[in-house]
C-alpha positions as CSV (number, residue, x, y, z in Angstrom):
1,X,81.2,97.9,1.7
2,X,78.0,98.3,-0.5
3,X,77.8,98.5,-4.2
4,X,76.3,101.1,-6.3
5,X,72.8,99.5,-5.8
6,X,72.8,98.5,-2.0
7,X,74.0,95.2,-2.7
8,X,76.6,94.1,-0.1
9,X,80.5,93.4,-1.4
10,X,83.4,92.2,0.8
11,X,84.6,94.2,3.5
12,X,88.0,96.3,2.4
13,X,90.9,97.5,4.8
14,X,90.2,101.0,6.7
15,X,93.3,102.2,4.4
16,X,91.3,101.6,1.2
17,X,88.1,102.5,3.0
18,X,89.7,106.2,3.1
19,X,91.1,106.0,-0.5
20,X,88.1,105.4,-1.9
21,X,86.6,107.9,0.0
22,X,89.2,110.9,-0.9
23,X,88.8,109.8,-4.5
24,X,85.3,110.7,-4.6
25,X,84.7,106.8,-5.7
26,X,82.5,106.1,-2.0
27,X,80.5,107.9,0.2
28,X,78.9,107.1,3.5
29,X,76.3,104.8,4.2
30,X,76.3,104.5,7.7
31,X,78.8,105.6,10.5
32,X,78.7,102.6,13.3
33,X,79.5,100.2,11.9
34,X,81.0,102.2,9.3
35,X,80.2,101.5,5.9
36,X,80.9,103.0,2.6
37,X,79.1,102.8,-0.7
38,X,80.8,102.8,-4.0
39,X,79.8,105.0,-6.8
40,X,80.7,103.2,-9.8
41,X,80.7,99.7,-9.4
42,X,77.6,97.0,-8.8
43,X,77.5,93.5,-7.8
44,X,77.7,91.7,-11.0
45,X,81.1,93.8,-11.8
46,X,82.4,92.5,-8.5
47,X,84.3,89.2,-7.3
48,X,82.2,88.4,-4.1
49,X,83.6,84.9,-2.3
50,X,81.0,85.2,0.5
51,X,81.7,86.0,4.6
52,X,81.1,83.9,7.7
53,X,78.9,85.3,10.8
54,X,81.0,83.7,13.9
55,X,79.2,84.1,17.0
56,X,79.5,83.6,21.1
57,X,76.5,84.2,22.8
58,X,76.9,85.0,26.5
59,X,74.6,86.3,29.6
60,X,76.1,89.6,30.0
61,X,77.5,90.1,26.2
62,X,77.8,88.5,22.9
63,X,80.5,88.6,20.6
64,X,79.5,88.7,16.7
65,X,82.8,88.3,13.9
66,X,82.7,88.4,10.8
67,X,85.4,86.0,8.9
68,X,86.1,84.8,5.9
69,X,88.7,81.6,5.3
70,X,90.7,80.6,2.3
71,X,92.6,78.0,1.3
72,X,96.7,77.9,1.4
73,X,99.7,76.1,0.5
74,X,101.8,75.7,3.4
75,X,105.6,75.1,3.5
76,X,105.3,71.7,3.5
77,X,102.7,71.7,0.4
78,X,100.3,70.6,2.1
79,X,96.6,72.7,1.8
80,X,95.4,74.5,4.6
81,X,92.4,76.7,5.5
82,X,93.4,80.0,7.4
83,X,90.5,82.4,8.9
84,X,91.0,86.0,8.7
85,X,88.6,87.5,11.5
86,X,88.0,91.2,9.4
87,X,85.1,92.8,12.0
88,X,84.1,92.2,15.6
89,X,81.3,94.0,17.6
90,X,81.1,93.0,21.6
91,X,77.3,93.4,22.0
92,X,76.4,93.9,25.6
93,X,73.2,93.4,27.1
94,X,71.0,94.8,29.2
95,X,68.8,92.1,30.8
96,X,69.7,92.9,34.2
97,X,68.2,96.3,33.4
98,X,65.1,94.8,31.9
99,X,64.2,92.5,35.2
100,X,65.3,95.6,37.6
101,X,62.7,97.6,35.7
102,X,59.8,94.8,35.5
103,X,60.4,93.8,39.0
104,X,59.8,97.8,39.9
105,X,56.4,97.8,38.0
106,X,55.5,95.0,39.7
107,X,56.1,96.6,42.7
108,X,54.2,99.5,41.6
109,X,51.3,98.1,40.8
110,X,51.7,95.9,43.8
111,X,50.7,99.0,46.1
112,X,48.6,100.3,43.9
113,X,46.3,97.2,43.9
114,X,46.4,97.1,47.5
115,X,45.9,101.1,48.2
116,X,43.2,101.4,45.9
117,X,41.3,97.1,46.0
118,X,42.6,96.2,49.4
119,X,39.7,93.4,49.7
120,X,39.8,92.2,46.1
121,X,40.7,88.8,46.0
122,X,44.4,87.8,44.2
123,X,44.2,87.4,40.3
124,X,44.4,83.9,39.2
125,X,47.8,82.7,38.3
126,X,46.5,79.5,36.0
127,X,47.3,81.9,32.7
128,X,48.9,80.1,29.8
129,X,51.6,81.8,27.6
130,X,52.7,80.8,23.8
131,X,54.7,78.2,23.0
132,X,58.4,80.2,22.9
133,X,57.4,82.4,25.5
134,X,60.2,84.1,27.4
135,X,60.4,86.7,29.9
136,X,60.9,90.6,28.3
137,X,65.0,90.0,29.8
138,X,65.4,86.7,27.9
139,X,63.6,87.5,25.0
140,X,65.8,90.6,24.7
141,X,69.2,88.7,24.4
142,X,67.9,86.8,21.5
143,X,66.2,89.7,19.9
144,X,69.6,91.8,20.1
145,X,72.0,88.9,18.8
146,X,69.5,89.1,16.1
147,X,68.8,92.9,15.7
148,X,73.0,93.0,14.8
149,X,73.4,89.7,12.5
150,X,70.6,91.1,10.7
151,X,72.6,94.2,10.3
152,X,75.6,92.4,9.3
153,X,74.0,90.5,6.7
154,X,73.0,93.8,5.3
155,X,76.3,95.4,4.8
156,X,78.3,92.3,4.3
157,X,77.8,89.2,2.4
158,X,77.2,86.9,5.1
159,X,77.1,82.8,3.6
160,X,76.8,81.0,6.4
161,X,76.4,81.4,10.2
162,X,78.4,80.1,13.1
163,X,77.1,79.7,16.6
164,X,78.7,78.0,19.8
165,X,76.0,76.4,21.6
166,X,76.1,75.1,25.1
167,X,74.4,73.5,27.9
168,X,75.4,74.0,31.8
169,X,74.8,71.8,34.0
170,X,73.3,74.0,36.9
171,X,72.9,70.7,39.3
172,X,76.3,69.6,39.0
173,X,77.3,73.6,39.0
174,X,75.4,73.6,42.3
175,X,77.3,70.9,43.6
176,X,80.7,72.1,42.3
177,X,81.4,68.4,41.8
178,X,80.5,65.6,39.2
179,X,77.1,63.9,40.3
180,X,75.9,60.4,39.9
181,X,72.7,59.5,38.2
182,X,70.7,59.2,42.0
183,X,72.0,62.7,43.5
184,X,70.1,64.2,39.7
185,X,67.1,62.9,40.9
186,X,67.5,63.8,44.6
187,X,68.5,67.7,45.6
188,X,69.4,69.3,48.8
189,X,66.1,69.5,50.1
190,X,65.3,65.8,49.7
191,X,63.1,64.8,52.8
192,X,63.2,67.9,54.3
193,X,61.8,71.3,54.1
194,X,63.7,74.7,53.3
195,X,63.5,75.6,57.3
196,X,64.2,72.4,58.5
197,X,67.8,72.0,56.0
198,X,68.6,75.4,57.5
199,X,68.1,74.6,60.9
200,X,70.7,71.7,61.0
201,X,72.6,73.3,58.7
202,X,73.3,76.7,60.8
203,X,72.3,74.2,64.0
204,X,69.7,76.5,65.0
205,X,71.1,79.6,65.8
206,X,72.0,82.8,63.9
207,X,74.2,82.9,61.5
208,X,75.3,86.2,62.4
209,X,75.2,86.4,66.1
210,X,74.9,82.3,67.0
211,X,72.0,83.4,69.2
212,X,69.7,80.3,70.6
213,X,66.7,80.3,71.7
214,X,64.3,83.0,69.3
215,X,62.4,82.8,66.7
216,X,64.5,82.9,63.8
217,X,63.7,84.1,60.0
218,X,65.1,83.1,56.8
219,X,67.3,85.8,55.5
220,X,68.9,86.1,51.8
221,X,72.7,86.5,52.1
222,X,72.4,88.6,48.9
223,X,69.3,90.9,49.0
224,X,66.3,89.8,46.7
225,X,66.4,93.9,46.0
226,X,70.2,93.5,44.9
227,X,69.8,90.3,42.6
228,X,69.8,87.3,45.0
229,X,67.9,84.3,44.7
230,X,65.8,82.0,46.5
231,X,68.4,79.2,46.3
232,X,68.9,77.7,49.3
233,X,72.6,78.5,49.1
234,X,71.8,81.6,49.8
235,X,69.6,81.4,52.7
236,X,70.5,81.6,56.2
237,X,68.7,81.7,59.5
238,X,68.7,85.3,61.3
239,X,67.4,86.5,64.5
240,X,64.5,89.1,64.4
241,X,67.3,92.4,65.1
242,X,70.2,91.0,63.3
243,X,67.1,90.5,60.5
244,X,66.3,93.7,60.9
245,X,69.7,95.6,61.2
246,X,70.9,93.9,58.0
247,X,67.9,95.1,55.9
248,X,68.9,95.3,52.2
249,X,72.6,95.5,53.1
250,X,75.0,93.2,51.7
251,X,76.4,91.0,53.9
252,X,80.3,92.4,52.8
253,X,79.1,95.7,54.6
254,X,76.9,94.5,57.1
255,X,80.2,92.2,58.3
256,X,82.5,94.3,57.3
257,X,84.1,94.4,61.3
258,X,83.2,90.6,61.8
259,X,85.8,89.3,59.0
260,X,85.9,85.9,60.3
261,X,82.3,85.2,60.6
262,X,81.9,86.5,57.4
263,X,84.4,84.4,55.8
264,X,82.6,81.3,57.5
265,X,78.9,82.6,55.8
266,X,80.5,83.1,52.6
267,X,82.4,79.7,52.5
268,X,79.0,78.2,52.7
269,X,77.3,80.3,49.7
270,X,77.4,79.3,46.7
271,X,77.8,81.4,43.5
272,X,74.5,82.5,41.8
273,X,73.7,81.0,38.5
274,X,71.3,83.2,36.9
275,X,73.7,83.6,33.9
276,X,73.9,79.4,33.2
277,X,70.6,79.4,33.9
278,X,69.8,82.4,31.0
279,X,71.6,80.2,28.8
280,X,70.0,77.3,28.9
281,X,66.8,79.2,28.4
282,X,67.8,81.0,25.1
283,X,70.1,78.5,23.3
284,X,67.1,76.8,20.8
285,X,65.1,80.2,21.1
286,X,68.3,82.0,19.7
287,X,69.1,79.2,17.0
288,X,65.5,78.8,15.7
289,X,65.5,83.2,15.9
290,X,69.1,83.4,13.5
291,X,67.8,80.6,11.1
292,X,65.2,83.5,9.9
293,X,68.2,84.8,8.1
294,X,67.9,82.8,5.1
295,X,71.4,81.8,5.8
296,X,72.3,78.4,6.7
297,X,73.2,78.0,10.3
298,X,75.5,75.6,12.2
299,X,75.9,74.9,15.9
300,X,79.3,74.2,17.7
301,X,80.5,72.8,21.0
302,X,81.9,75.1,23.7
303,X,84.6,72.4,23.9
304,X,85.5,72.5,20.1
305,X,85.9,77.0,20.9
306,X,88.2,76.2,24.0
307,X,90.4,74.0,21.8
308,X,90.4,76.5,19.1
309,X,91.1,79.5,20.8
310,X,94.0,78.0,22.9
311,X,95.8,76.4,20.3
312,X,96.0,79.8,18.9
313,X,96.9,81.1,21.9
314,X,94.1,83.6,22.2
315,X,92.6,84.7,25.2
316,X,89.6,84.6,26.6
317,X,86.9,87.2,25.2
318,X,83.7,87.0,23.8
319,X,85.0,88.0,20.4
320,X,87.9,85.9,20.3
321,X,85.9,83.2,21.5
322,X,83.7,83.8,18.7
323,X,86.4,83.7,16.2
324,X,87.2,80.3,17.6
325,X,83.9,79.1,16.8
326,X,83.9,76.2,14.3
327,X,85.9,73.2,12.8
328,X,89.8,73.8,12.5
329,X,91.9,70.9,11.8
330,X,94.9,71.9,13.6
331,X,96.9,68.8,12.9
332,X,96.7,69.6,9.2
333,X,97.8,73.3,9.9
334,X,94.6,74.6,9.8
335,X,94.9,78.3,11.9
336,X,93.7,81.8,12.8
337,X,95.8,84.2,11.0
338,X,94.6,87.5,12.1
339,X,92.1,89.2,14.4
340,X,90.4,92.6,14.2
341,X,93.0,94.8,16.9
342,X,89.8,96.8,17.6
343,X,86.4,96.2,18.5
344,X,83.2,97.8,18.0
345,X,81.0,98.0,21.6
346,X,77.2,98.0,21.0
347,X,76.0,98.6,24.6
348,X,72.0,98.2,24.7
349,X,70.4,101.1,25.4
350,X,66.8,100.8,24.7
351,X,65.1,103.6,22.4
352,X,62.9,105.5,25.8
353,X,59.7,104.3,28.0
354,X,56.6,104.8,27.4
355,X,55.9,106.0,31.2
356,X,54.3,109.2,31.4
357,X,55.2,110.3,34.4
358,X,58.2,109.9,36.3
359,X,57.9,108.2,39.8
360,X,59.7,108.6,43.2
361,X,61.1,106.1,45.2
362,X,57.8,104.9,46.3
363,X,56.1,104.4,43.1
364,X,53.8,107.8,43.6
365,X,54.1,110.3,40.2
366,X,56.9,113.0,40.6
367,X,56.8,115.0,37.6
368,X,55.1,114.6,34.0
369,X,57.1,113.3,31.1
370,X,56.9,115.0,27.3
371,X,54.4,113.4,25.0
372,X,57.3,113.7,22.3
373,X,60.7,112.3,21.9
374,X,61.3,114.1,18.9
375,X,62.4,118.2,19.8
376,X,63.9,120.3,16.6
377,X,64.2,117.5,14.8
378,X,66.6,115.4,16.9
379,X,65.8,112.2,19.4
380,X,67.6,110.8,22.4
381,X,70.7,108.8,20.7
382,X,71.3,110.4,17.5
383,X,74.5,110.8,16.7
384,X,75.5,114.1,15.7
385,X,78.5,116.6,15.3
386,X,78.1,119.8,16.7
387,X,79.8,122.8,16.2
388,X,80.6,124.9,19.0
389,X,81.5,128.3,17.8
390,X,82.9,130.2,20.2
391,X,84.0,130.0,24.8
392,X,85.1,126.4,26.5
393,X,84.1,123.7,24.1
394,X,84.8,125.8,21.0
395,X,85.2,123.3,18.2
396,X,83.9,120.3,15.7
397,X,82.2,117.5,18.3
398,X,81.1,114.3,17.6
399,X,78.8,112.1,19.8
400,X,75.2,111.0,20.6
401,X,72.7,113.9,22.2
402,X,69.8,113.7,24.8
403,X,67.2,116.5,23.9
404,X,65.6,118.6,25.4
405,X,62.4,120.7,24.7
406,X,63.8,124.1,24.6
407,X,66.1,123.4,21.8
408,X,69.6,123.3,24.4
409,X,70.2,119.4,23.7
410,X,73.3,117.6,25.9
411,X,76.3,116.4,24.3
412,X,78.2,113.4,24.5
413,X,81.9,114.1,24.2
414,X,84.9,112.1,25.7
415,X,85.5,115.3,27.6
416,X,82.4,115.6,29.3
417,X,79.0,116.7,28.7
418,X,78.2,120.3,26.6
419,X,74.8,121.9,26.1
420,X,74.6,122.9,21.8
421,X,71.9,124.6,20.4
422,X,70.4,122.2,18.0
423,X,71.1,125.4,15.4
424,X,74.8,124.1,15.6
425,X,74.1,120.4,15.3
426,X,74.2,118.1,12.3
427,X,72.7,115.0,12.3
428,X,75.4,111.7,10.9
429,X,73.0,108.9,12.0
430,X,69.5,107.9,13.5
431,X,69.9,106.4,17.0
432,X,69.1,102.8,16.5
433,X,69.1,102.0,20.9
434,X,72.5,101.1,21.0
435,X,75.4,103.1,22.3
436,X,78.6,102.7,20.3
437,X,82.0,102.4,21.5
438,X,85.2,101.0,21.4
439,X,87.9,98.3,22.9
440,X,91.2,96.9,21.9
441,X,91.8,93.6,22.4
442,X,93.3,92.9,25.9
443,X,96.6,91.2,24.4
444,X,98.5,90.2,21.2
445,X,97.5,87.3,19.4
446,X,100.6,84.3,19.1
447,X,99.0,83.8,15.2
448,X,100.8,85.2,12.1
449,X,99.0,88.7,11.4
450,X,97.3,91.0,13.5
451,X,95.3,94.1,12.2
């Protein structure tokens, strides 16, 4: 809730949200997340006690609530804090997106080099990068995280900021057991190259077929085209046709009539830790990034959330983890006393490319792309309601467009898709790259209030 200047004032309940609203006191400000702006009060005639930003950053998706915690008299007299969690928003990224896409330019301009130079010797790869650098699918996780607590701290008065930080241990994680201090300093390769490990590992035959006796490659269990590593968890040793036959197929379909053998390769795998390892790239990038806010901000241990969260008996989401972020005495009483029932989902969507052409499968230009974005007045991700005025969809629809040049733009709707002339759209909101949703939380909470 804003005041009559702009100014930020603390959130109020849905209920008074529509009140104010049917009063004529409010209008509008913004629809997701939605905020309302009073007409006839400011700041200074307001009591503002201040907010807290609670967040859980994650690989996939971040959860971002905002709290705010008072101070109680319990039963026994004795003074308590209780936090009220009165927003949430699951932001989900879209780094996997990012690295498909920059791996397919490379690709691109891979052939290209080669079509066009073939003789031209390799660029140098002795290139220094800024202090802080990050790859574009790194960078974007902290950039988002900060993109939204920006927002918040616009439309609520945020006072502080709350972050679980971690660390994972990716060699012990590799291990799947506690190491000593000399198996840190000595990996699986110690003394030995990548071939040679495989070769007594798989005792130099196939992995697939146990032939003996060829030349054998080193295969990826999971496709480098699918997301797989160069771990050496994932490598096997493969004859040249079972090499071949398997291609870019994962090995659950390539083994699917072999469930035995499969079961043998797989025991041996390890699970990828690309997500750990995204962590530990973006945990000081992301802290130094939110202390731009102007809002003091304090780190947490994972360990602290898990204790938080389970002595409320929460489970395990990225926004309940997130409203377990920070110190809660429990011993003294200290306790969660409500959670937000539904949560906003801010899905990254990007705002377009900048490619003007659109390639085929091999990288060679398909069809041209429009120089503009903007057609009639409308982008790709505005949200907008339509009205349909007559045949199937006849009606009031609300939902986010992609245009189109001649004017017929596609509609969003939880029904489907629906081509609306952009004579019968209105425009609520600007997209901003996000699409916005909606969850509840997967179960009940065991703390006093819920809402």
């Amino acid at each position: 809730m804003l005041a009559r200047d702009g100014r930020p004032l603390m959130p109020c309940h849905p209920a008074r949200a529509r009140e104010l609203l049917g009063r004529g006191r409010a209008v509008v400000a913004r629809q997701v997340p939605f905020t309302i702006r009073l007409k006839d009060r400011t700041l200074a005639d307001s009591e503002v006690d201040g907010v807290q930003l609670r967040i859980d950053p994650g690989s996939k998706g971040t959860g971002l609530v905002v709290t705010d915690e008072k101070k109680e008299v319990s039963q026994e007299g004795a003074t308590v804090t209780v936090r009220r969690g009165l927003a949430s928003i699951e932001l989900r990224h879209r780094g996997d997106q990012i690295h498909l896409c920059m791996r397919q330019r490379a690709g691109y301009r891979r052939r290209r080099r080669s079509a066009n130079c073939r003789y031209r010797a390799p660029r140098s790869d002795n290139r220094p990068r800024p202090a802080g650098w990050l790859p574009p699918s790194l960078r974007h996780r902290v950039e988002t995280v900060l993109s939204l607590a920006t927002r918040l701290c616009r439309y609520a008065p945020v006072g502080e900021v709350h972050i679980e930080r971690v660390a994972f241990d990716t060699r012990s994680m590799s291990a799947e057991r506690p190491l000593s201090e000399a198996e840190y300093r000595q990996g699986p390769l110690a003394g030995a190259t990548a071939r040679a490990y495989l070769r007594n590992k798989w005792n130099s035959a196939c992995a697939y077929c146990d032939v003996r006796g060829l030349p054998l490659n080193i295969e990826h269990l999971r496709p480098r085209s699918r997301g797989g590593s160069d771990r050496v968890s994932n490598l096997v040793l493969a004859c040249v046709p079972c090499n071949e036959a398997k291609g870019s197929t994962p090995v659950e379909t390539f083994l699917a009539d072999r469930p035995d053998r499969l079961a043998r390769i797989l025991e041996q795998a390890r699970a990828p830790l690309h997500d750990a390892a995204a962590m530990n790239a973006t945990r000081w990038q992301l802290l130094e990034a939110l202390g731009t806010l102007g809002r003091p901000v304090r780190a947490w241990s994972g360990r602290r959330t898990k204790g938080n969260r389970s002595a409320m008996g929460l489970t395990k989401t990225h926004t309940l983890d997130a409203l377990s972020v920070g110190r809660l005495n429990h011993g003294y009483g200290d306790a969660i006393v409500r959670y937000p029932e539904r949560v906003l989902v801010a899905k990254a969507a990007g705002r377009g490319s900048y490619a003007r052409t659109t390639p085929d499968r091999f990288g060679f230009p398909r069809l041209r792309r429009a120089r503009t974005k903007q057609h009639f007045g409308y982008v790709t991700g505005d949200l907008v309601q339509a009205t349909v005025p007559s045949g199937k969809w006849a009606g009031t629809w609300t939902g986010r467009i992609s245009v189109r040049a001649r004017g017929q733009h596609s509609l969003a709707t939880p029904r489907g898709r629906v081509n609306v002339s952009h004579r019968n759209l209105r425009l609520l909101q600007r997209g901003d790259g996000y699409g916005y949703g909606g969850r509840p939380e997967p179960t009940p909470s065991t703390s006093r209030k819920s809402g």
